[in-house]
Structure formats: C-alpha cells, structure tokens
C-alpha positions in Angstrom: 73.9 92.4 66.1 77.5 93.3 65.8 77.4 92.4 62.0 74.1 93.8 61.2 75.9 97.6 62.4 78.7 96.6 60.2 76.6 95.8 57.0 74.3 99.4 57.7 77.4 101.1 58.3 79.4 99.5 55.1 76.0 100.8 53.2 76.1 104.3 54.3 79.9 104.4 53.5 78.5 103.4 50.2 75.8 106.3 49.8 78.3 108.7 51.1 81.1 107.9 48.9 79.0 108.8 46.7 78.3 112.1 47.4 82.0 112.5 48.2 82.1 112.3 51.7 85.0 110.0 53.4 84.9 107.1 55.1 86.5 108.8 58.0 83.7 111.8 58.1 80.7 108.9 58.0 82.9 107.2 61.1 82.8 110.4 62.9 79.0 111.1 62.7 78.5 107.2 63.5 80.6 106.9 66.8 79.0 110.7 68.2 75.5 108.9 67.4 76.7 105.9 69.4 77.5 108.2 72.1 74.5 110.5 72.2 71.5 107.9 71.4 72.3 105.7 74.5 73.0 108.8 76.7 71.0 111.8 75.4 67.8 110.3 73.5 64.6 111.0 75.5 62.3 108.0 76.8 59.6 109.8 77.8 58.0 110.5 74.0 56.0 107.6 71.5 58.8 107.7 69.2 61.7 107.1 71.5 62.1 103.4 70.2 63.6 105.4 66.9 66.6 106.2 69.2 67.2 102.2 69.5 68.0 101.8 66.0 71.0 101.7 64.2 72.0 105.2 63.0 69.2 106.3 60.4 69.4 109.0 57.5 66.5 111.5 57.1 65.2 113.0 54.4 68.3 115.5 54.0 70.8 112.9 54.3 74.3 113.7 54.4 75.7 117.3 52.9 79.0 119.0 52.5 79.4 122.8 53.5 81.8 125.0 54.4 80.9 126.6 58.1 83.2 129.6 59.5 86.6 129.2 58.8 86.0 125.1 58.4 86.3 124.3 55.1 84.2 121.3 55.2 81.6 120.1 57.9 79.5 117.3 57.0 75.9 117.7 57.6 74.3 114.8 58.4 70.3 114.5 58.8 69.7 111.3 61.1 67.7 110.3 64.5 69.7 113.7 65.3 71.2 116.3 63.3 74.8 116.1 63.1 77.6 119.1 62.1 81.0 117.6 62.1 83.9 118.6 60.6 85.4 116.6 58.0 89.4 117.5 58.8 91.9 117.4 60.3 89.9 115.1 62.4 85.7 114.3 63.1 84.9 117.3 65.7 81.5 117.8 66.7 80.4 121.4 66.4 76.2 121.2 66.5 74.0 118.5 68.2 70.1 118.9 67.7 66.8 116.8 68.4 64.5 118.5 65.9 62.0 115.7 66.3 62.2 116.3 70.0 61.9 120.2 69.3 58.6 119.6 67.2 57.2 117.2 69.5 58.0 119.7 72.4 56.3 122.7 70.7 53.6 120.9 69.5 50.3 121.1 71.7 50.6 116.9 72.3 52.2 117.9 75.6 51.2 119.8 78.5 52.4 123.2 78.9 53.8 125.2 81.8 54.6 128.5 82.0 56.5 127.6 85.9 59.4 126.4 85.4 60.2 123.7 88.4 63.9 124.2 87.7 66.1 126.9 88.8 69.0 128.0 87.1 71.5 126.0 88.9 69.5 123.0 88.2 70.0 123.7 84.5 73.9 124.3 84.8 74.3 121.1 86.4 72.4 119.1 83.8 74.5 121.0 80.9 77.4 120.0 83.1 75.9 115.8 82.8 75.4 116.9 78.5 78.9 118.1 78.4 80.3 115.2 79.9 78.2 112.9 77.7 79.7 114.5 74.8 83.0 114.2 76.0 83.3 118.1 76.1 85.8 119.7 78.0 84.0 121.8 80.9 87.8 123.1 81.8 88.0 126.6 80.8 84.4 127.3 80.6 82.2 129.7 82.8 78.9 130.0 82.9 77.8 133.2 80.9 74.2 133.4 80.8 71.2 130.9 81.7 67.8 131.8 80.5 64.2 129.9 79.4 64.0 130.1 75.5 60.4 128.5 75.5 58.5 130.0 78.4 55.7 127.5 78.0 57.3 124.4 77.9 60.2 124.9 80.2 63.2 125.1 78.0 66.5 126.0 79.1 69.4 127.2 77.4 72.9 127.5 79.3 75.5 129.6 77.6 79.2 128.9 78.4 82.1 130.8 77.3 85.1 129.8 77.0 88.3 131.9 79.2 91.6 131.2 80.3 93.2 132.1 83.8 90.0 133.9 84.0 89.5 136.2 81.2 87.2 135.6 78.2 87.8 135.6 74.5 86.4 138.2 72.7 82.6 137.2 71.4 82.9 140.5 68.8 82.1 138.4 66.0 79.5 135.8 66.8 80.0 133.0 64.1 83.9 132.8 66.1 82.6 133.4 69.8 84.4 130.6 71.6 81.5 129.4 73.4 79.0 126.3 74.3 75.4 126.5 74.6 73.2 123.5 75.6 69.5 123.6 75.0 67.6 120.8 77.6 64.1 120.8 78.2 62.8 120.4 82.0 60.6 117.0 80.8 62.7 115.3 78.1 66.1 115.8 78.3 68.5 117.0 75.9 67.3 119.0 73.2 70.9 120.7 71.1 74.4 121.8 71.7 76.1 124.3 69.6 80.2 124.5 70.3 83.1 126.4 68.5 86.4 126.3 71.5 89.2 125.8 69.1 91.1 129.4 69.5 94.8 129.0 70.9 95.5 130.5 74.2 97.9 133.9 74.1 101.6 133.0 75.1 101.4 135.8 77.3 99.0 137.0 79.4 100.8 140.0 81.8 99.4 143.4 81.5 102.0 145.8 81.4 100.2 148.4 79.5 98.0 150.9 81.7 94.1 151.3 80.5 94.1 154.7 80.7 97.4 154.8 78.4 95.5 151.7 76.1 92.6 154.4 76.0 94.7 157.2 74.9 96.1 155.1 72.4 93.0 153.9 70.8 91.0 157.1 70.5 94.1 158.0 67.8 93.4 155.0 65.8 89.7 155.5 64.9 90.5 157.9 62.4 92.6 155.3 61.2 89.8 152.8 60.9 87.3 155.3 59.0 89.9 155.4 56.4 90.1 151.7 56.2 88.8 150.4 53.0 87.0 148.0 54.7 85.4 150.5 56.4 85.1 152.4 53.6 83.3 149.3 51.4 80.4 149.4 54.6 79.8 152.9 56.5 79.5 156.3 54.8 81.4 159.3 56.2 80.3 161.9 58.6 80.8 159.9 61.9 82.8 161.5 64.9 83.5 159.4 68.5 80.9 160.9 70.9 82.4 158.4 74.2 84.1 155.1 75.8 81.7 152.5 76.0 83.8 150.0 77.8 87.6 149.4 78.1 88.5 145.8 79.3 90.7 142.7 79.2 89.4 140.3 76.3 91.7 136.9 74.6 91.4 138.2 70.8 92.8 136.7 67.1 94.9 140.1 65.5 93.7 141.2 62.5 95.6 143.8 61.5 92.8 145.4 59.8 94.8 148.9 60.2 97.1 147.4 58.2 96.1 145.8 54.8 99.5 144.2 54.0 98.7 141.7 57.1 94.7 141.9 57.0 93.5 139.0 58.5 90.1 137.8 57.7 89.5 135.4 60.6 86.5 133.5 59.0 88.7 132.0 56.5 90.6 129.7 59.1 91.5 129.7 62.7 93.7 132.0 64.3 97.5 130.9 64.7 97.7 133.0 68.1 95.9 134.9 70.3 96.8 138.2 72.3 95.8 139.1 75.4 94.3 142.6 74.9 93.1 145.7 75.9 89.7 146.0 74.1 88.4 149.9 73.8 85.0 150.3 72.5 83.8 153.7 71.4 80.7 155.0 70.3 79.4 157.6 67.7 77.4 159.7 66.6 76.6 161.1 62.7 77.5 165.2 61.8 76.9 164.9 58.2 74.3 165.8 55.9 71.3 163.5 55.9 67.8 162.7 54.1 64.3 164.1 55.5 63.8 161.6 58.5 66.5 159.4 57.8 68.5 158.9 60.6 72.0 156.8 60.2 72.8 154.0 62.7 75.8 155.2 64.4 78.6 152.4 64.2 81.1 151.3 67.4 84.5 151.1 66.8 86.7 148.5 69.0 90.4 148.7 69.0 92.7 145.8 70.6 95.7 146.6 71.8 98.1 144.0 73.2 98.2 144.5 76.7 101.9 143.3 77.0 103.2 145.7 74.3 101.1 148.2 73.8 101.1 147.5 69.9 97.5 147.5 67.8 97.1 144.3 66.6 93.4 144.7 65.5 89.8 146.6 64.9 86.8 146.2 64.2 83.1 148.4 63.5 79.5 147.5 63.5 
C-alpha cells in the first residue's frame, strides 16, 4: 500500500509540475489530507468510502492564486478543498467538505430546525477540529457561536485571535486574525477558514489616557478627508457628528496620514504590530445632494499607539 501512495503521489507531482506548482506545495496539500481524511471525513454518508482513498483531484484540480497579502496559495480541488500557501512553507488557511455541504443541504437527510446542541457543545467540538489540524487554540477566544443552517443544525464557531487579552483589530476582514470552524450536529466537520499570522506588539503598556487618545484623534479626521486615498473613494461634505467607540485593539500601522510610509497591508504581512488606542467616529453629510439621494455616511478610525501617543494609522468605510 505504501508504494501504491508513492506511485499516485509521484503522478500528481507530475500533473502539478506541470501547471507550475512545486513539489513542496503538492507535499503540503498531501500530508493536511492525510491528516484530515482519517480524523475529519464523516462516516455517516453513502459516499464516505471516497474519504478511504488515496488523495483524489476533482474536476478543478490544482490552481495558483494570489490570496491577501500571500502571493501564492495553491488551490487544490480534492475529497476536500484545500488553500495552502505555497511559501515560505505549506500553511493551511481554508479546509471545506463541499460534498458534505451539498449532501447536507440537499433534502436526502432529515431536517431539524432544534438544534440538540448548545453552544458550548459546539466550542468543544471546534476545540477536537482545531486540534486535529494541529491549530494552535493558545491565544484564541471564543468571539461568536451561532447556527448558519437553521434546518440542518449547522454550527459555526468564530475565534479570534488576542494576546494577554486584547484582540487584533478585525477592521479589514480579508486580515481579521481569526478561526472559524463550520461542523454540522450529524456529520462532523464541515470547513475551517484561518488567517493568525500577525506579530504580537513588543509593547503592550498603556501610558496614553483615552480621553487624551480621543482628543487627539478628533484632530486627525480632517487629516484623513484630505488623504488621497480618501479622496480617490468618498466625496466631500462630511463633518464628525460623534464617538462611536474608543478601545484597546493589536493593529498593523499604516501610516495612511502619511503617504511617504503608506502601508497597504494586503500586499504582505505586517512587520509589527502596536498596541493601540482605536477611536471610531461617525458622520454625517452637510453638502449639496440629488432629489432623494441620500449619501452613506463613512466612519473614520484612528489608531494611536497607546505607549506613545503617536498616530500610526487610519482608516474609513
């Protein structure tokens, strides 16, 4: 048996040479799929003999794409479907049975609309996924549990990621460091989506006073509206009407007050982190505007280091 992997492995380094996909990519997809099918395939479904088999390329096969700031993840279409990056070394960002998801929202099985889990049920059964995928559960608190299919008793656990405590900032979804695991009540696993890779801040004191972060921020709005990337996306007329919230967040700088050290964060990850102050205000729109039209007022968040006091970022909606 031990050959026969090595000959269907030797032939899929073929095909994915191919398409220009290393050896060492193709290795990383074909150890997680040694970890998962034993562990994570369901056993309760007609096709769970497919999860037996060696690993086995659908009708996608294996694709290249850039994903955030990774510039190359290979996609890879098997019993499961597979994102891993492709350097500096296989990492395992999205994990999904779509042939269990069909099957599940199909009408072949029965469906409830009481759930006989609760929610600490579903944490702990995340907690048995995570460890399956060798995922570190250090650092993570649960954020939110909730049912994403009512009628067949899927759960969804969202964990984000913190340190001593505090969360990273989840401003910009595609970088949220977060893990979310997907399990259905009957069958077992069902996806995992995780991105964890930020660097903690090499400080983490507060020595700068909310109210005096506050004060601080509300100056550097004005400052934002004349940002040209504010400029490219949001028209003019909009004044701060309030504070929506004011709290401790782990953010990536981006300078965006300062174009000479503009950061975009989705071209790689962050080399630090700050601890920060994050102020988010709202808006409201005083200029001129069509018959009926009414313009989406934007929020502006400023982060300020909560060490220094210094504005090491911004961002709008």
């Amino acid at each position: 048996m031990r050959a026969f992997y090595a000959v269907l492995f030797s032939a899929l380094a073929f095909n994915a040479a191919a398409a220009g996909i290393t050896e060492a990519s193709l290795n990383g997809v074909y150890n997680f799929y040694s970890q998962v099918a034993s562990s994570l395939a369901p056993s309760n479904v007609p096709f769970a003999g497919i999860y037996e088999q060696p690993l086995t390329l659908g009708s996608r096969g294996y694709e290249e794409h850039s994903f955030g700031y990774y510039p190359c993840v290979v996609f890879a279409d098997a019993q499961f479907y597979f994102q891993v990056t492709k350097e500096p070394e296989p990492k395992l960002i999205s994990l999904y049975n779509y042939q269990l998801d069909y099957y599940i929202s199909t009408n072949n099985i029965l469906h409830v609309s009481i759930p006989a889990w609760t929610p600490q049920v579903a944490i702990d059964k995340s907690k048995d996924i995570l460890k399956a995928l060798h995922i570190p559960a250090a650092g993570m608190a649960v954020k939110r549990v909730c049912r994403t299919r009512i009628d067949c008793s899927v759960w969804r656990v969202h964990w984000e990621r913190r340190h001593q405590g505090i969360p990273y900032d989840p401003f910009v979804d595609q970088l949220d460091q977060r893990v979310e695991v997907d399990i259905s009540e009957r069958h077992g696993f069902v996806g995992y989506y995780g991105r964890y890779d930020f660097p903690v801040p090499k400080r983490m004191d507060v020595l700068v006073r909310q109210e005096d972060a506050i004060a601080k921020a509300s100056k550097a709005v004005p400052l934002i509206q004349r940002s040209p990337y504010y400029r490219q996306c949001r028209r003019p007329g909009f004044v701060v009407s309030g504070i929506q919230s004011a709290e401790l967040l782990i953010a990536a700088p981006n300078w965006l007050l300062d174009p000479k050290r503009a950061i975009w964060l989705r071209d790689k990850p962050p080399d630090e982190t700050r601890l920060c102050w994050v102020i988010t205000f709202t808006s409201v729109y005083t200029g001129k505007t069509e018959p009926n039209a009414i313009p989406l007022a934007p929020e502006f968040l400023v982060y300020i280091d909560a060490a220094t006091g210094e504005i090491v970022g911004a961002n709008f909606t």
